[in-house]
N, C-alpha and C positions, 0 to 999 in steps of 0.2 A: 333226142340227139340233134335233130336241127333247131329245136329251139337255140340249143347248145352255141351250136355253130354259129346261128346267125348274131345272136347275144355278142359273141368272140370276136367274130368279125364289127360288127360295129363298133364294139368297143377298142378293134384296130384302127378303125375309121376314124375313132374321136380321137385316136392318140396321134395320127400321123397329121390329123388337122388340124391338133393344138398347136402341132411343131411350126404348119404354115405360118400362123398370122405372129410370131413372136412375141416379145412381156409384151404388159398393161405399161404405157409410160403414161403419168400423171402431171400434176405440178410440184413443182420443186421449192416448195412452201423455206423464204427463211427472211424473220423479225429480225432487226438488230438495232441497236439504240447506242448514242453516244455516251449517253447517261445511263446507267443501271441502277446508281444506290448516292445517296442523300441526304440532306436535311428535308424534312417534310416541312410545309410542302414543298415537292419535288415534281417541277416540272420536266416530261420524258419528250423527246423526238423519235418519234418508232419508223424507220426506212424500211419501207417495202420495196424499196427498187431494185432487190437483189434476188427478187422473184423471178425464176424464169417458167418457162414450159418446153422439153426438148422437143415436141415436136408444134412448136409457136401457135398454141390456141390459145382462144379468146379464155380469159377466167374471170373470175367475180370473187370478191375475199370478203372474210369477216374479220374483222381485230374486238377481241374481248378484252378490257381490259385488265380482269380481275379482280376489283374493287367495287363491284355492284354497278356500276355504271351502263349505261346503254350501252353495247357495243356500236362498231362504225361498220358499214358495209361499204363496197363500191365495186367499181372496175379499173380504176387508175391505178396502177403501179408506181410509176415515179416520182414518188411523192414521201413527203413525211409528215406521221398524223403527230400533231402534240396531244400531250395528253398530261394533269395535274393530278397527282396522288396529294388528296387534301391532308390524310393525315398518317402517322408513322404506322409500317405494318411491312410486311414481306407478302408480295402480288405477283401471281405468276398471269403475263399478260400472254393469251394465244388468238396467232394466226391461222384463220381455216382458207383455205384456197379450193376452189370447185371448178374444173374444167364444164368445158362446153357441154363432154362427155358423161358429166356424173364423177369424173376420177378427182378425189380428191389429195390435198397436201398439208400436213401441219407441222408449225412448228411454233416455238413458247420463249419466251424471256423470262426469267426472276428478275422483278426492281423490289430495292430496299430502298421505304424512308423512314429515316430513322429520325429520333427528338437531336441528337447532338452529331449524326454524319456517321460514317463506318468508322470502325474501330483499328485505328494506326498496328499494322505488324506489315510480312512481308508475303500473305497468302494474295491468290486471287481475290477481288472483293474487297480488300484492305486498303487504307490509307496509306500512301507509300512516307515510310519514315524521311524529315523531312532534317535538311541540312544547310549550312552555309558552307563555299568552300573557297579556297583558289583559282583564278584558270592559270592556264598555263600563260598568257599572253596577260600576267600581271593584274587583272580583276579580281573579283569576287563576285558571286552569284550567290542566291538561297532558291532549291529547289520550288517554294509555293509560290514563288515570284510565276514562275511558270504556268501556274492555274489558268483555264480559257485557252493553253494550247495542249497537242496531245505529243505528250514527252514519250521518246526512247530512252532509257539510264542503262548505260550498258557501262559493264564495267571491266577492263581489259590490261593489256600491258603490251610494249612493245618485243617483250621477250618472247609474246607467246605466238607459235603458229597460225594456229586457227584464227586469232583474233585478229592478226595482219591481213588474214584472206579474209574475215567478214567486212572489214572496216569498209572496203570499195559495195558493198554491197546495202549497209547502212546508210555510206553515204548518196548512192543513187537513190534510196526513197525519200530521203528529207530533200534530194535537188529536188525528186518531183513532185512533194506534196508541201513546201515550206510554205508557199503561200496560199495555201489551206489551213493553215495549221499547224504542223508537225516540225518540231525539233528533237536534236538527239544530245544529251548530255554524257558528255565517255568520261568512265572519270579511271586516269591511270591508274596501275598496280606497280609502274615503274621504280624502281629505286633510285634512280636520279632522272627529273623532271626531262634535262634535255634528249633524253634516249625518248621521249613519248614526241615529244616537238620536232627532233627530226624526222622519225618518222610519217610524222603528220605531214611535215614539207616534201620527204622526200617522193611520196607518195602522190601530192596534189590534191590530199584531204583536206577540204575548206569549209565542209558545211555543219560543222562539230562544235559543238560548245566543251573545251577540252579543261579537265578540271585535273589538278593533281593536288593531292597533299602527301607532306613528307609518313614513312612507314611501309612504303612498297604494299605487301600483298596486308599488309596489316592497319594500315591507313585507318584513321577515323570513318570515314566512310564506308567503307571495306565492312569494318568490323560494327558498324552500325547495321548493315544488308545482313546478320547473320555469320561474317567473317567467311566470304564469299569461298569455297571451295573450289570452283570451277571455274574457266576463263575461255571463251567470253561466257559472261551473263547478263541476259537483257533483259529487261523489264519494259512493258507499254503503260502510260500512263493514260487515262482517259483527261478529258479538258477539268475535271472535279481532282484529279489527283490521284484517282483511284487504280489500282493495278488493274489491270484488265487484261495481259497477259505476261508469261515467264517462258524463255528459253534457257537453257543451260546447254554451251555448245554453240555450232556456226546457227544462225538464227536463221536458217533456209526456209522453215515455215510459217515465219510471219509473210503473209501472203498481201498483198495491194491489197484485192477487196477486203478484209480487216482492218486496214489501215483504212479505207473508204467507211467504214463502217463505222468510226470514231470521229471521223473528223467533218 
């Protein structure tokens, strides 16, 4: 019986002490690349500066690349390693991160290079279907002209609610990363171009490449996306062309570091 007890008791002892010191915090392991997929060879920039540690200790990383390669170790975080996938193949490249502590962090990218590039539809990973169209303000653009920068395609109307509330929200991340980078092509669903154009004025929306062609929600464009169901929907272009990501809806979860992460 006191075996019993004292067994019981200790093992009060471990439980109430577990509670003192609260979780194991580790590192916060995360890869991300402007480039994902490709023609081979495809040269990758892999940013680690999106590393943290919540409680700021020293760490040390490994980057494998996946392709038989040496991997890279170090301790610098702010940095970006390039790296050349010589020939076509799907490589899952990983990040190991190791605190001072022993605690560690992972996390991985998929890069694709391919012999002719990804293959044009409207998934993630995809080549975004590629267009010439009107702006509103009497030009013409073709979407690949755009290659080398990281395109938003959102596509909207001024009828619709939600897309009047995103537009000021669109527009404050191209003011603040345009010269990184990042532009937004809107291409209307309006039935008569100037309901998109006042809007755009009335509002003080300026940093928009506004695109309309006649057909309202059934536009050439429109109906090339799939024949867009939902308003808004946004699409991120990576600087290759590539979708890299999809909202349907106010686009609250494209986040900066995302956008940092592209460009």
């Amino acid at each position: 019986m006191k075996i019993l007890l004292v067994v019981g008791t200790m093992s009060l002892v471990a439980v109430v002490l577990s509670g003192c010191f609260g979780p194991t915090r580790g590192p916060l392991a995360v890869l991300s690349s402007a480039i994902i997929s490709g023609t081979a060879p495809l040269e990758v920039g892999f940013n680690l500066s999106l590393t943290s540690h919540p409680d700021g200790r020293d760490m040390t990383f490994e980057l494998n690349f996946g392709d038989g390669s040496s991997p890279v170790s170090g301790t610098a975080f702010n940095i970006i390693l390039e790296h050349t996938y010589e020939t076509a193949g799907t490589y899952t490249a990983t990040l190991l991160v190791t605190d001072d502590k022993g605690r560690s962090g992972m996390d991985s990218l998929t890069i694709t290079a391919e012999e002719t590039g990804p293959e044009e539809g409207l998934l993630i990973g995809n080549l975004a279907p590629d267009f010439t169209a009107s702006t509103t303000d009497g030009g013409e653009i073709t979407l690949s002209d755009y290659r080398g920068n990281v395109v938003l395609l959102d596509f909207w109307g001024a009828w619709c609610g939600p897309c009047r509330n995103s537009m000021p929200y669109l527009d404050n991340l191209v003011t603040k990363y345009s010269e990184q980078g990042l532009v937004a092509i809107i291409v209307s669903t309006d039935v008569n171009k100037q309901d998109a154009v006042d809007f755009l004025a009335s509002a003080g929306l300026t940093q928009f490449i506004s695109v309309w062609e006649a057909g309202g929600k059934q536009n050439p464009i429109d109906l090339l996306y799939g024949d867009v169901p939902f308003y808004p929907t946004t699409y991120v272009l990576d600087r290759q062309g590539v979708i890299r990501w999809i909202s349907v809806g106010y686009p609250g979860t494209l986040t900066e570091p995302f956008l940092e992460s592209l460009l």
